[in-house]
TORTOR-239482 format. One record per residue (C-alpha): residue number from 1; residue in three letters; x, y, z. Coordinates in steps of 0.02 Angstrom, whole numbers, plus 50000, padded with zeros to 5 digits. Each point is the difference from the previous one (the first is absolute). Example, Ala and Ser with C-alpha at 12.3 -4.5 7.8 and 13.67 -1.06 7.14 Angstrom:
BEGIN
<1,"ALA",<50615,49775,50390>>
<2,"SER",<50069,50172,49967>>
//
This chain:
BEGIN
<1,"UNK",<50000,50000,50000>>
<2,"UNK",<50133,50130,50033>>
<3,"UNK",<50098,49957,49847>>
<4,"UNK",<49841,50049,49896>>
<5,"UNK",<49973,50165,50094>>
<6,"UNK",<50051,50150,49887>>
<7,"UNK",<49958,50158,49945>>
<8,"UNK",<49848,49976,49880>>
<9,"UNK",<49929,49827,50087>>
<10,"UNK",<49829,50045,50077>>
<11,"UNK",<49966,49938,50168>>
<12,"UNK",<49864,49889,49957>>
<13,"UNK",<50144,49906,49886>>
<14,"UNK",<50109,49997,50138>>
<15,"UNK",<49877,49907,50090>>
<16,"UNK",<49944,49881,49889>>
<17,"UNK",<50175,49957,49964>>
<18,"UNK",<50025,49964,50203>>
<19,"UNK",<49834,49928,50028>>
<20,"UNK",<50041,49867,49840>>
<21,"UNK",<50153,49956,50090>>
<22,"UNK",<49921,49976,50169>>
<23,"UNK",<49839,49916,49897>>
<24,"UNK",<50141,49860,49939>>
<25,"UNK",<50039,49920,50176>>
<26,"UNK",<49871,50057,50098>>
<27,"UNK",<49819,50002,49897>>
<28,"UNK",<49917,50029,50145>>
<29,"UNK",<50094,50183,50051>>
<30,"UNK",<49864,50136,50000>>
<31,"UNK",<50083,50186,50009>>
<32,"UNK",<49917,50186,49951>>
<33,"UNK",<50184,50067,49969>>
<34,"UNK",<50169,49958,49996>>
<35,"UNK",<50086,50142,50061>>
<36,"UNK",<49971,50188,50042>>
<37,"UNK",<50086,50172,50017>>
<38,"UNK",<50127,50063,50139>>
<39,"UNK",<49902,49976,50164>>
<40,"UNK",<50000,50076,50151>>
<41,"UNK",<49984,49866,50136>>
<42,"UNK",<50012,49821,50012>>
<43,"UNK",<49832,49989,50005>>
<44,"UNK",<49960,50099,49856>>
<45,"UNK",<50008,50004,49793>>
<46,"UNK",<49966,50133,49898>>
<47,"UNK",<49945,50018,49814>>
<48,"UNK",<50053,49990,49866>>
<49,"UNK",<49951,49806,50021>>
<50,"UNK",<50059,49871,49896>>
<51,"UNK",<49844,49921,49948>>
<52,"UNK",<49910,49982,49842>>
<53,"UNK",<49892,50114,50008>>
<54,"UNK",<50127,50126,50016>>
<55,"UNK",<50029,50078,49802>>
<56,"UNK",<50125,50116,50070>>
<57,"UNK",<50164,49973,49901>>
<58,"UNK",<50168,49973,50081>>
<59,"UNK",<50138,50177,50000>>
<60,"UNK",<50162,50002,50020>>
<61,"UNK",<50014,50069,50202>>
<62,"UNK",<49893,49900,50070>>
<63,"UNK",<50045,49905,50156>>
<64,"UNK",<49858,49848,50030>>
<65,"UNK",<50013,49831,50127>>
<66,"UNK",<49954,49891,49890>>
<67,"UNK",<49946,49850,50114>>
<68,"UNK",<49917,49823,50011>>
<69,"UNK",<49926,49958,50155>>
<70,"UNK",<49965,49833,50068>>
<71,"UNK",<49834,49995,50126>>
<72,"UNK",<49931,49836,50063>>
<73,"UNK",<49819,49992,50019>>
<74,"UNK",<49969,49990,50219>>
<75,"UNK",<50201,49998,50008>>
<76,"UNK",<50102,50137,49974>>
<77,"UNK",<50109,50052,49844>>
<78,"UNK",<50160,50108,49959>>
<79,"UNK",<50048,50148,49861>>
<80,"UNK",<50159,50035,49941>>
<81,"UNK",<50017,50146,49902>>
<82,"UNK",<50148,50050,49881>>
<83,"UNK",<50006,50218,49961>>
<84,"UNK",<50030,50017,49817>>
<85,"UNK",<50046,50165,49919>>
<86,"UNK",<49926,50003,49831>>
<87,"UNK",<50141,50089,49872>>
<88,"UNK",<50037,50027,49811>>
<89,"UNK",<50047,49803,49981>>
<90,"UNK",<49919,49894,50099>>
<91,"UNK",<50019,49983,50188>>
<92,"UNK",<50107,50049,50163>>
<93,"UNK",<49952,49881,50166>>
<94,"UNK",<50049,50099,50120>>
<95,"UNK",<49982,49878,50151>>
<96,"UNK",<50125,49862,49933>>
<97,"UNK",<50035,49928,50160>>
<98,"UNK",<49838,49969,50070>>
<99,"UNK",<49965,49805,50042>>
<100,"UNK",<49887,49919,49875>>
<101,"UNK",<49990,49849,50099>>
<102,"UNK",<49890,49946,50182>>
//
């Protein structure tokens, strides 16, 4: 999903491209977006949302956390969020070093 993120990709794209990748392993996975603007709190997101209804096209200068969370129905569940820069060519993560595995 982040290597498809670029200047001209609409949001809805962007998450039909993640969802299809979620969709492969886990048919199942019900989401309304896939990501979101800078936020403000933990417990927060903000719009732009990445979700397909959003037409909204990608700019260079954005900063998004593009995300994939995992909830389990009377459990519990876990996000993990990467913050992507959008720029001229493609991409800039700009959390590299944050754990991608429980």
């Amino acid at each position: 999903m982040i290597a498809f993120a670029k200047p001209g990709v609409t949001f809805a794209e962007l998450f039909s491209k993640g969802y299809n990748i979620v969709q492969q392993k886990y048919p199942n996975y019900l989401r309304g977006h896939l990501g979101h603007s800078i936020s403000l709190g933990p417990a927060t997101a903000e719009d732009p949302y990445i979700s397909i209804q959003n037409q909204r096209k990608l700019v260079a200068g954005m900063i998004l956390a593009i995300e994939v969370p995992c909830y389990m129905t009377d459990y519990n569940g876990f996000n993990i969020e990467d913050m992507v820069l959008i720029s001229d060519t493609g991409t800039e993560v700009l959390t590299p070093k944050t754990p991608h595995y429980l």
